[in-house]
C-alpha positions as CSV (number, residue, x, y, z in Angstrom):
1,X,0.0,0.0,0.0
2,X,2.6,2.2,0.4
3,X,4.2,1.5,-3.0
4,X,1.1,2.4,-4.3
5,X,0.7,5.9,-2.5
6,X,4.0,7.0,-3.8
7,X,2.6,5.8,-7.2
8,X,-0.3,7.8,-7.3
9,X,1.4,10.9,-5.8
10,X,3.8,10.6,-9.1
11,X,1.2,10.3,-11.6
12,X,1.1,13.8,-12.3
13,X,5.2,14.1,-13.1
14,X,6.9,12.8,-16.2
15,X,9.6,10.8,-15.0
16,X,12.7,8.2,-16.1
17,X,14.0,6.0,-13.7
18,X,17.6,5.8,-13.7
19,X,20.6,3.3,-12.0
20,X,23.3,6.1,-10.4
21,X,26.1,4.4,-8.0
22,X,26.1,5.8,-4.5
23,X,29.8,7.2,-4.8
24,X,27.9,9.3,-7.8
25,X,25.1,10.5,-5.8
26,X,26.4,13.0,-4.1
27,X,22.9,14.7,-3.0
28,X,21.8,11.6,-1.5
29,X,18.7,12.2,0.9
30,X,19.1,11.7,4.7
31,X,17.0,8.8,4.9
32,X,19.4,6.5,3.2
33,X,22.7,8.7,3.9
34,X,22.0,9.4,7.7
35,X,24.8,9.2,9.6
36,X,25.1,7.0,12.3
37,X,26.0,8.0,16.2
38,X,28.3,5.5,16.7
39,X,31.3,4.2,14.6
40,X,30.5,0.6,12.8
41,X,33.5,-0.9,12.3
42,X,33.7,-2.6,8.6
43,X,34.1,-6.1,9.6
44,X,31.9,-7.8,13.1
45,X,34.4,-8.1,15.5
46,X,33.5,-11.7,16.4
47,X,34.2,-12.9,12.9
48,X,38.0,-11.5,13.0
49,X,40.1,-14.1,12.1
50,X,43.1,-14.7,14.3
51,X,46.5,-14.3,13.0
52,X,48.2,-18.1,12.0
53,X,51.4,-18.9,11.6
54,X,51.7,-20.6,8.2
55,X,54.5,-23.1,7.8
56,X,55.2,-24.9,4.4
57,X,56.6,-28.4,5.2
58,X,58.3,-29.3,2.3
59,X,58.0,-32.8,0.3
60,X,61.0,-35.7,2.4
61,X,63.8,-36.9,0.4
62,X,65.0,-40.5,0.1
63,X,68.2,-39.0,1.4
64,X,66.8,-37.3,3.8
65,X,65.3,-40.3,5.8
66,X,68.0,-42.0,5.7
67,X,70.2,-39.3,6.7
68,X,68.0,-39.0,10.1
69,X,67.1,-43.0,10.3
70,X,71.1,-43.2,10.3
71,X,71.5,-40.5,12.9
72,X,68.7,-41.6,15.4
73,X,70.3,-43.4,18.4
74,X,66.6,-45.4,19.4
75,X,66.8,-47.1,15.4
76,X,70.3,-47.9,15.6
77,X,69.2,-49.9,18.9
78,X,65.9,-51.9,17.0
79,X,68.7,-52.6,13.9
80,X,71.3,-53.8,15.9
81,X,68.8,-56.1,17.7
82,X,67.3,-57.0,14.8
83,X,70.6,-58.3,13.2
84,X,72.0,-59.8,16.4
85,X,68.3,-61.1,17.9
86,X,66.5,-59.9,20.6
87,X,66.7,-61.4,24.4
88,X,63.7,-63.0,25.5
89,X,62.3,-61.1,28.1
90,X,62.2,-57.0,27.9
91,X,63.8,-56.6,31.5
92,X,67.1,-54.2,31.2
93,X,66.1,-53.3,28.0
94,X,66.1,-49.1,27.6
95,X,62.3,-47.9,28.0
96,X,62.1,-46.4,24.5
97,X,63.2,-49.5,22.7
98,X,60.9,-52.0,24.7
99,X,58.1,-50.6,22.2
100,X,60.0,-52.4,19.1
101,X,59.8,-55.3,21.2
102,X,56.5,-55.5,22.0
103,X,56.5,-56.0,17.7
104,X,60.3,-57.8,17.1
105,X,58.5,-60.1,14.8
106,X,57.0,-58.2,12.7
107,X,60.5,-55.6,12.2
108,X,62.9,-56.0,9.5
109,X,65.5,-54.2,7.6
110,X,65.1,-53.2,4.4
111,X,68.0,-50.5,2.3
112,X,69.1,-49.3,5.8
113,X,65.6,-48.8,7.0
114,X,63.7,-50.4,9.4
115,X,60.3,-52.1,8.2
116,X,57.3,-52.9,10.0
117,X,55.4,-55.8,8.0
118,X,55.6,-55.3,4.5
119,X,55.9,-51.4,3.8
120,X,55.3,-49.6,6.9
121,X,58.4,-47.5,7.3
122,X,59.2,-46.8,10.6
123,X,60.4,-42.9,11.3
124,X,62.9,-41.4,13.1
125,X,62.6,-39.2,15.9
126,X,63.9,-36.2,13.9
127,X,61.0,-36.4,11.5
128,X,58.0,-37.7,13.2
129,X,56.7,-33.7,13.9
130,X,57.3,-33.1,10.2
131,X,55.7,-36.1,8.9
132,X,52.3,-35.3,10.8
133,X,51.9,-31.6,9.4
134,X,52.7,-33.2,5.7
135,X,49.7,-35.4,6.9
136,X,47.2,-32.8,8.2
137,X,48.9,-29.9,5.7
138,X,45.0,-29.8,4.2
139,X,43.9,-29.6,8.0
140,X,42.1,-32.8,7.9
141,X,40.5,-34.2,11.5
142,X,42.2,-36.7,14.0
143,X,40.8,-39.7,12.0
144,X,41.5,-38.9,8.6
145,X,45.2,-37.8,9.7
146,X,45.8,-41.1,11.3
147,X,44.6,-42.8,8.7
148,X,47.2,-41.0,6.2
149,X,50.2,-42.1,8.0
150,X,49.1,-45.6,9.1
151,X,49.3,-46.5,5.3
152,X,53.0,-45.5,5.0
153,X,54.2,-44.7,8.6
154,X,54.4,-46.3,11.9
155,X,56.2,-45.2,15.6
156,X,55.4,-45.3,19.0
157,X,52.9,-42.9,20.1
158,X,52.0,-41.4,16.4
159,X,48.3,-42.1,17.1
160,X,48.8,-39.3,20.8
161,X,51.0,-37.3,18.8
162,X,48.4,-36.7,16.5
163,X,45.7,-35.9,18.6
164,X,48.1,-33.4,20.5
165,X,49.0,-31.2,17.2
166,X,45.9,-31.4,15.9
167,X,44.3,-30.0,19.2
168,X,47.4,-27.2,19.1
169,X,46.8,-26.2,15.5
170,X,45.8,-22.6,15.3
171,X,43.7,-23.1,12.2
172,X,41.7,-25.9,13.4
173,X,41.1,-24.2,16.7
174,X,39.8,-21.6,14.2
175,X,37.3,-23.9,12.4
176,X,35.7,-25.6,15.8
177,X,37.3,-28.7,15.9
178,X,38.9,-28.8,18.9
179,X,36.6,-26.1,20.9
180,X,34.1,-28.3,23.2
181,X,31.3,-26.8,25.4
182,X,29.9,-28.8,28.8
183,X,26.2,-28.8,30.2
184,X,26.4,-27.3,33.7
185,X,24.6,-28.4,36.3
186,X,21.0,-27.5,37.1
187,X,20.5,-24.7,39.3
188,X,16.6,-24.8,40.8
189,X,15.4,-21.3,41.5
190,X,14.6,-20.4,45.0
191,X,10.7,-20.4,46.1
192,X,9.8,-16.9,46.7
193,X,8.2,-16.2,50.0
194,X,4.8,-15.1,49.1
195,X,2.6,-15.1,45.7
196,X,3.2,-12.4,43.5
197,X,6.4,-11.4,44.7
198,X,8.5,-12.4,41.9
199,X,7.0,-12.6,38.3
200,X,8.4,-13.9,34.7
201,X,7.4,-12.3,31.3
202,X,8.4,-13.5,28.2
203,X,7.0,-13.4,24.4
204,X,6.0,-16.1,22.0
205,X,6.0,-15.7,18.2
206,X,5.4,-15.1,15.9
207,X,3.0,-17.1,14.8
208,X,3.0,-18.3,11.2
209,X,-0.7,-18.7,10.5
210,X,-1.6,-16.7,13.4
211,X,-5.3,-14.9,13.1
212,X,-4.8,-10.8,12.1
213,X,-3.9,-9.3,15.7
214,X,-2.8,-12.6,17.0
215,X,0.9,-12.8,15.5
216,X,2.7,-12.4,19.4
217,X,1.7,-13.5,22.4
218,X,2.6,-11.9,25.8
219,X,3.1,-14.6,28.9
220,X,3.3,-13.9,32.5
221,X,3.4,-16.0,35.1
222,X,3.9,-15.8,39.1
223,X,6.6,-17.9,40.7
224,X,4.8,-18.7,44.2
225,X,1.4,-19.5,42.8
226,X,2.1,-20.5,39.0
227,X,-0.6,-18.0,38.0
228,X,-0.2,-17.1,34.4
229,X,-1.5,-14.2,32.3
230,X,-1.6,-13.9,28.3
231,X,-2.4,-11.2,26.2
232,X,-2.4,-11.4,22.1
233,X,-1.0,-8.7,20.0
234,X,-0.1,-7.7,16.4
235,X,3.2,-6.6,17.4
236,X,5.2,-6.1,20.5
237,X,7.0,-2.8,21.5
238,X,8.4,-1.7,24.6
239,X,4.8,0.2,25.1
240,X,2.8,-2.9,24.6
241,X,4.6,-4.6,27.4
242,X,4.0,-1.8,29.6
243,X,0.2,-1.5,28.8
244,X,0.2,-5.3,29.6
245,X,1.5,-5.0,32.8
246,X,-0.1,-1.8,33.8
247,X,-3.8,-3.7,32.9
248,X,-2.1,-7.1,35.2
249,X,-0.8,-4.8,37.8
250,X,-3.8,-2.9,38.7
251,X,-6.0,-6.2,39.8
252,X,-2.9,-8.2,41.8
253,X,-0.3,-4.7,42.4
254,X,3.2,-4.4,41.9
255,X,5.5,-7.4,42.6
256,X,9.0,-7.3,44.0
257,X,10.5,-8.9,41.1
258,X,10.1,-9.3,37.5
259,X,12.4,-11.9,35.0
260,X,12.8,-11.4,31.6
261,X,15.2,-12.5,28.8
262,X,17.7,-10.0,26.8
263,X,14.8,-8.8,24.4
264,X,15.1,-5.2,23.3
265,X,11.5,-4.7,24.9
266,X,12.9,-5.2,28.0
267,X,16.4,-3.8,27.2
268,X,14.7,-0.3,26.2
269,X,14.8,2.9,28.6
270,X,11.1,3.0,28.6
271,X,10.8,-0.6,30.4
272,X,13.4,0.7,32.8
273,X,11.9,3.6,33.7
274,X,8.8,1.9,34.2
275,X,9.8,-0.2,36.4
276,X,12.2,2.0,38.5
277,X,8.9,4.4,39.2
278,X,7.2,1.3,40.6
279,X,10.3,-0.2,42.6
280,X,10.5,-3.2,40.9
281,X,13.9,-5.1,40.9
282,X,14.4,-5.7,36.8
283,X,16.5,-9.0,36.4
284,X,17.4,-10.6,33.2
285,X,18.7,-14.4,32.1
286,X,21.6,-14.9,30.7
287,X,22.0,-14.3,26.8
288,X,20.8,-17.1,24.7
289,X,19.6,-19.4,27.2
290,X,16.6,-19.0,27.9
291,X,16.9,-22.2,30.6
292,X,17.4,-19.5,33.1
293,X,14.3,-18.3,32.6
294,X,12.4,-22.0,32.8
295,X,9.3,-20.7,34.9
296,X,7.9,-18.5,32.0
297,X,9.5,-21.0,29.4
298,X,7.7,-24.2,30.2
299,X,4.6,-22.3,30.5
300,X,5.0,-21.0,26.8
301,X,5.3,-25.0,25.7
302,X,1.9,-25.1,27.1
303,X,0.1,-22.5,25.8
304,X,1.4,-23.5,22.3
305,X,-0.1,-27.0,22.8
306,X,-2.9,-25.0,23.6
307,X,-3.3,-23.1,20.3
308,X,-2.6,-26.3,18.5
309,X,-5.5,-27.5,19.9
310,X,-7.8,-24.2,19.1
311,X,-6.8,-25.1,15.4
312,X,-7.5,-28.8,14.9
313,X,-10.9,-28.1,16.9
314,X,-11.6,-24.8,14.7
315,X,-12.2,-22.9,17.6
316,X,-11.1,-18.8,17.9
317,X,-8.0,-18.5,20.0
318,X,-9.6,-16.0,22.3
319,X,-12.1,-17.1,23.2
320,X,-10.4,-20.9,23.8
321,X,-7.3,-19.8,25.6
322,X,-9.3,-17.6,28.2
323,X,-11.2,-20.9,28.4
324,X,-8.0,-22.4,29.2
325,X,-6.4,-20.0,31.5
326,X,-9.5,-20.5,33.7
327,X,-9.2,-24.5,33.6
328,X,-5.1,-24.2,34.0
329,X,-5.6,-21.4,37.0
330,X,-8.0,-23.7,38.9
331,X,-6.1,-27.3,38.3
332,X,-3.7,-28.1,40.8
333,X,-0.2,-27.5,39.6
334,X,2.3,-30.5,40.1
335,X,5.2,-29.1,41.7
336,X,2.5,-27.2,44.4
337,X,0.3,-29.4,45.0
338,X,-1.9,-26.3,44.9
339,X,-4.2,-24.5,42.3
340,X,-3.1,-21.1,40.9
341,X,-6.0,-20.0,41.9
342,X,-6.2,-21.0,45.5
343,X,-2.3,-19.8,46.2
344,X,-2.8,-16.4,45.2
345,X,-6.5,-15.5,45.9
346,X,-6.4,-17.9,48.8
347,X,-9.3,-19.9,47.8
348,X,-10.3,-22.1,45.3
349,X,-11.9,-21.1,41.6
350,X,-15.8,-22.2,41.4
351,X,-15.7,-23.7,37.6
352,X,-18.3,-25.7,36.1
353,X,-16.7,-28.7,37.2
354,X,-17.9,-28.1,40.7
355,X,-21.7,-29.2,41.8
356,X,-22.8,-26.1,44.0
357,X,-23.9,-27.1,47.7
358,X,-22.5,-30.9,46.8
359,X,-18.8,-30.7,47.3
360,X,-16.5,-29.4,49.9
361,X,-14.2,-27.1,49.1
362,X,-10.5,-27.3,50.2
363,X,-8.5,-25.4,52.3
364,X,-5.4,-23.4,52.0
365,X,-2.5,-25.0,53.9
366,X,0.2,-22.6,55.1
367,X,3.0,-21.7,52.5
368,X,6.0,-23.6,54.1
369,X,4.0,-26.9,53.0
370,X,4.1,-25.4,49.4
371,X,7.5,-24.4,49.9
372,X,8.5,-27.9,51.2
373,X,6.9,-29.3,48.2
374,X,8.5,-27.4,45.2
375,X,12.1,-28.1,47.3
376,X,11.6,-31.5,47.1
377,X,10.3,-31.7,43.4
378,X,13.3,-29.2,42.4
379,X,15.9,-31.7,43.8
380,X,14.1,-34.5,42.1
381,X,14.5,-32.5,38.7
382,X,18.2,-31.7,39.2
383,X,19.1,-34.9,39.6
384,X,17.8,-36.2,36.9
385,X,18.4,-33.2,34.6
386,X,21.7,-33.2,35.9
387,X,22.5,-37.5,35.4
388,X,20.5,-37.4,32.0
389,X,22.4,-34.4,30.5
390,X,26.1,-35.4,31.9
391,X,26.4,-31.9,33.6
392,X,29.7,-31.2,34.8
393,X,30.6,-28.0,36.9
394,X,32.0,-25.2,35.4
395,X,36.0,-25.1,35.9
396,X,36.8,-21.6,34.8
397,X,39.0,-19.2,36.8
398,X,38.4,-15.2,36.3
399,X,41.5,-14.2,33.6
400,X,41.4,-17.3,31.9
401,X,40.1,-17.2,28.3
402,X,37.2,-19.3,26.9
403,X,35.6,-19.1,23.4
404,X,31.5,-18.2,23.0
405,X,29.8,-20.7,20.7
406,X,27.5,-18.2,18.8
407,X,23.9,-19.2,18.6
408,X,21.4,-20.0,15.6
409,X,22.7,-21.6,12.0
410,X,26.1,-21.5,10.8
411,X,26.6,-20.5,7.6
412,X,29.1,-20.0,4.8
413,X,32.0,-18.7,6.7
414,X,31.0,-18.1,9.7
415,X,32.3,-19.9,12.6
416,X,30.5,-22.0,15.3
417,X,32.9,-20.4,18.0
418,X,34.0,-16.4,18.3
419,X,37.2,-15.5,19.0
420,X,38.9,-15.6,22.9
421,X,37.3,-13.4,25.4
422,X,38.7,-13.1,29.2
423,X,36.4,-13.9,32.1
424,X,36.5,-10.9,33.9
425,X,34.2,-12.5,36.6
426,X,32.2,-15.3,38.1
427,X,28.2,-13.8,38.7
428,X,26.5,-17.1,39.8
429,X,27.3,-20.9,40.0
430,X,27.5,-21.5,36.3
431,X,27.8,-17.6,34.8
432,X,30.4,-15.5,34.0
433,X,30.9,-12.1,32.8
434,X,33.2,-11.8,29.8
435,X,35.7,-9.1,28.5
436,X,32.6,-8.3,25.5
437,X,30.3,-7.0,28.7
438,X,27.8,-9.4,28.6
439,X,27.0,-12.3,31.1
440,X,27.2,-16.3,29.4
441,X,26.3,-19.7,31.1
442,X,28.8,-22.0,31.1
443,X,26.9,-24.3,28.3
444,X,27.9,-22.0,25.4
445,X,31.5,-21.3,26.5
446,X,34.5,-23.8,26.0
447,X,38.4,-23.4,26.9
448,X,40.2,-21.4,24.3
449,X,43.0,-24.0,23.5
450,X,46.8,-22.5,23.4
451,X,45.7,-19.1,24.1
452,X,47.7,-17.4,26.7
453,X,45.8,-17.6,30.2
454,X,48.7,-14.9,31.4
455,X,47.9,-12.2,29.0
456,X,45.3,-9.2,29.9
457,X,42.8,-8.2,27.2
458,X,45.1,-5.0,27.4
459,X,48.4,-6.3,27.0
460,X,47.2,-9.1,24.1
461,X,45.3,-8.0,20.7
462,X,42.0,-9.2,20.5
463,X,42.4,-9.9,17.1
464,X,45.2,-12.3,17.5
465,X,46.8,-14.9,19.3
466,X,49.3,-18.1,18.8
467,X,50.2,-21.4,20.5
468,X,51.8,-21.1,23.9
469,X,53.6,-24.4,22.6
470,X,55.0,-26.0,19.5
471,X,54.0,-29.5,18.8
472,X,55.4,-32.0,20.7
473,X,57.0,-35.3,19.5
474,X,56.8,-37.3,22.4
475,X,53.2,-39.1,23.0
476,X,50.7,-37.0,24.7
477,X,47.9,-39.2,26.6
478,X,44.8,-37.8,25.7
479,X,42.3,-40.2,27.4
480,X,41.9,-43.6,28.7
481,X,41.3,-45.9,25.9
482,X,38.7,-48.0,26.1
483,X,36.6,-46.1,28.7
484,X,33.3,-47.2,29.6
485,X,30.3,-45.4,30.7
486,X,26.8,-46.2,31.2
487,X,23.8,-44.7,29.3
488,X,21.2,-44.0,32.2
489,X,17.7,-44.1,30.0
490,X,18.6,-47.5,28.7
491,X,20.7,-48.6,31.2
492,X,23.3,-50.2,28.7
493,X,27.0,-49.9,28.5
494,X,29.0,-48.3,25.5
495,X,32.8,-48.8,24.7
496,X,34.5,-45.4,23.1
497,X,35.0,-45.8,19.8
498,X,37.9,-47.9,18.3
499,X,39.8,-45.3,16.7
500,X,40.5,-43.5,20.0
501,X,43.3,-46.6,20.9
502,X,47.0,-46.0,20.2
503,X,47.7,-49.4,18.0
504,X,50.8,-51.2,19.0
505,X,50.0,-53.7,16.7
C-alpha cells in the first residue's frame, strides 16, 4: 500500500528512472545517507580471524630419511637387535626400545631402513613432527590424519602425537574442531516467599498462521502460585509490554521482582523507567539461554499446545485460551500441590466442574508446605536433569580465556565459536561475565586452547593470538582408551569408539 501511495502521488510528473552508484550521488537524501552516532566498524568483530602462523613443510627426500634413520640413536638400537636377535624377556632393556619389542616379529631391515610388516616405514625421531603436518597440511580431522600415516608410517605414540598437534593447530582451533562446550549443572530457582512477589514475562512468536492481531503472544506467570496471564498482539513494543502489565498490575499490584530475557522490549529505557517508578527489581537471564528463565518458558510449551489445539478443533483463539487459562488457573499445579488460583487469591476457583452445595471445598494449607513441596520436586529434577544431560561443573578461573559458541545456524564462513574473550568475573554458579560485557552460562563457552591464560585483554590484541607451545614429538595421553560409561535411560553400556586406541600392533 505504500508503494502504491507513492505511485499515485507521481502520476502527475513525467519521469525516467535511472541506475546512479552511491559514490555518484552526491545529493543523496538523509534517509538513506544518515549518519550513524556510533562508529560501525567494517568487519563484526567476532568474525576477525586470528593471525596463524603458516608453515610450508616441504615434500622428504629419500636421502633425507635416511640421513635421520642413520643419525637416530633409538633405530640404531631396533637394527642392531634385529641383526643380532633380541633377548627373550624386555627386563634391562632401555624404555624407549621395549616398544619395538613389543612387535620384534613383525621388524625387518630393508635398504638401511627399518620395516614394519611389509611397507610400513618406521620414522625417526627427527622427523616424526614433520611427517604429521605433511599429513594434516589440508587440516584434515584426527581420524583422517591417522589414517594418512598408518598407510606408509608407523612409531610409537603417532596415534597421541596426533591428537596433541591437531588440538594445538591454530587453524583448526579456528574452524571448531577442537573447541568443546559442557552442560552445567542445574540450578533450581529459589521459592519466593509469598505469591506475586516475583513474576516472569516472556513473548512467543510469531505465529505463522496466526489470526490478524494474534501474531505475538505476551506470557506472564507468578513464581509462588504458578498464576499465568496472556495477552495477544499484532506486534510487540516496549509500550505494549508496559500497557500489559499496567492492565495485570492494577488487579494483583506491583510485585518485588520481575524476570525477563535479553529482548530489546525489556532492554529499552522506557521498560526501565517503568519499572524503576514502581520499585520493581528488573532482572534478566543470561543471553541465549533461555533455561534461566524456565518458569515462563515451560509455561509457553503449554500455551502452544494449547493453540494447536484451538486449530485442529476450529475454535477462535480468544475465546479458547481464556477458556483455558481459567481451567489451568484452577487445576492443581504438580510441583504445588496447589491451584493457581487458590495460592494467590487464597481460595479455590468455582468452575463448572464443581456441583454447587454438593462438594466441599478445600482449604489453604500454610505456605512452608508449598515451599516444602516445590524443594523437594526441584531436587528431584536436578538430579535427573543433571544425570541425563552429563552436567559437569564449570571449571573456569576469572583471567582465563574461553571461546563463546554463537547461537542459531552457521553458515558459509561463519564460525561456530567467536574468538577468545577473558572472564572478567564469576556472577552465579554457572555464569560469567566476559571481557565483550555481557553475562554467558557455562553451556555456550568452551576453553580457548593454546591461548595465553597470562595475558590481559590489554596487553594481548583481541584480534590475535598463537600457540603457547609448538608440537610435541613425544606421546601426549589424551584419554583412557577404552573407557566405559553407562547410558542411564537404557541402562546399557558403550565402549568409546575404536579409533580412539593408540595401536601397538
Amino acid at each position: 500500500m505504500r508503494i502504491a501511495r507513492w505511485s499515485a502521488r507521481l502520476m502527475s510528473f513525467n519521469y525516467s528512472i535511472e541506475y546512479k552508484p552511491g559514490h555518484e550521488n552526491i545529493t543523496a537524501d538523509c534517509l538513506s545517507r544518515l549518519p550513524l552516532s556510533e562508529t560501525v566498524s567494517e568487519q563484526d568483530p567476532d568474525l576477525e580471524l586470528v593471525a596463524l602462523v603458516s608453515v610450508d613443510f616441504a615434500a622428504v627426500t629419500a636421502e633425507q630419511f635416511q640421513s635421520a634413520s642413520a643419525s637416530c640413536p633409538i633405530l640404531q638400537k631396533v637394527k642392531t637387535y634385529i641383526s643380532k636377535g633380541w633377548p627373550c624377556t624386555s627386563k634391562g632393556l632401555e624404555s624407549d626400545v621395549i616398544p619395538y619389542f613389543r612387535i620384534q616379529t613383525e621388524l625387518a631391515v630393508k635398504n638401511e631402513l627399518i620395516i614394519r610388516g611389509t611397507h610400513r616405514v618406521i620414522v625417526p625421531l627427527e622427523l616424526q613432527s614433520k611427517m604429521i603436518q605433511l599429513a594434516h597440511s589440508t587440516h584434515q580431522g584426527i581420524v583422517r590424519t591417522k589414517q594418512r600415516l598408518r598407510e606408509l608410517y608407523w612409531w610409537p605414540g603417532m596415534d597421541s602425537q596426533v591428537e596433541d598437534a591437531i588440538k594445538l593447530c591454530t587453524t583448526c582451533i579456528q574452524h571448531d574442531k577442537t573447541a568443546k562446550t559442557n552442560t552445567a549443572p542445574l540450578q533450581p530457582v529459589p521459592i519466593p516467599n509469598s505469591a506475586w512477589n516475583k513474576l516472569a514475562i516472556d513473548i512467543v512468536g510469531p505465529f505463522q498462521t496466526a489470526p490478524y492481531g494474534y501474531r505475538y503472544a505476551i506470557t506472564l506467570i507468578d513464581y509462588f502460585s504458578k498464576w499465568p496471564e496472556v495477552a495477544f498482539a499484532s506486534a510487540v513494543t516496549s509500550q505494549t509490554i508496559i500497557h500489559f502489565l499496567c492492565t495485570i498490575f492494577s488487579r494483583e499490584g506491583n510485585p518485588l521482582e520481575i524476570v525477563t530475557d535479553n529482548g530489546s522490549q525489556f532492554t529499552s529505557s522506557d521498560f526501565e523507567a517503568f519499572l524503576s517508578d514502581r520499585d520493581i527489581i528488573h532482572t534478566r537471564s543470561s543471553v541465549y539461554y533461555p533455561q534461566a528463565n524456565g518458569e515462563i518458558e515451560r509455561f509457553n510449551r503449554v500455551l502452544k499446545d494449547c493453540l494447536q489445539t484451538a486449530n485442529i478443533e476450529g475454535k477462535p483463539w480468544k475465546s479458547f485460551v481464556t477458556e483455558f487459562l481459567q481451567i489451568y488457573r484452577a487445576t492443581v499445579h504438580a510441583v504445588t500441590q496447589k491451584s493457581p488460583a487458590e495460592l494467590l487469591h487464597g481460595h479455590p476457583m468455582i468452575t463448572k466442574l464443581n456441583i454447587r452445595d454438593l462438594l466441599p471445598t478445600s482449604t489453604l494449607k500454610q505456605h512452608t508446605t508449598v515451599a516444602q513441596h516445590v524443594q523437594r520436586k526441584q531436587e528431584q529434577m536436578k538430579k535427573y536433569t543433571d544425570i541425563r544431560r552429563r552436567a559437569k561443573s564449570p571449571s573456569f578461573t576469572c583471567g582465563s580465556f574461553v571461546r563463546i559458541r554463537k547461537p542459531g545456524i552457521v553458515q558459509n564462513d561463519h564460525f561456530k565459536f567467536s574468538r577468545p574473550y577473558q572472564i572478567i568475573a564469576q556472577k552465579g554458579p554457572a555464569t560469567y561475565l566476559l571481557s565483550d560485557g555481557k553475562i554467558w552460562n557455562a553451556v555456550h563457552l568452551a576453553p580457548a586452547t593454546g591461548v595465553q591464560s597470562s595475558l590481559t585483554s590489554d596487553t594481548q590484541p583481541e584480534d590475535s593470538y598463537v600457540p603457547t607451545r609448538p608440537i610435541q614429538s613425544a606421546a601426549i595421553s589424551t584419554g583412557t582408551p577404552g573407557q566405559s560409561f553407562s547410558n542411564i535411560r537404557r541402562g546399557r553400556v558403550r565402549q568409546a569408539p575404536v579409533w580412539t586406541k593408540d595401536y601397538v600392533r
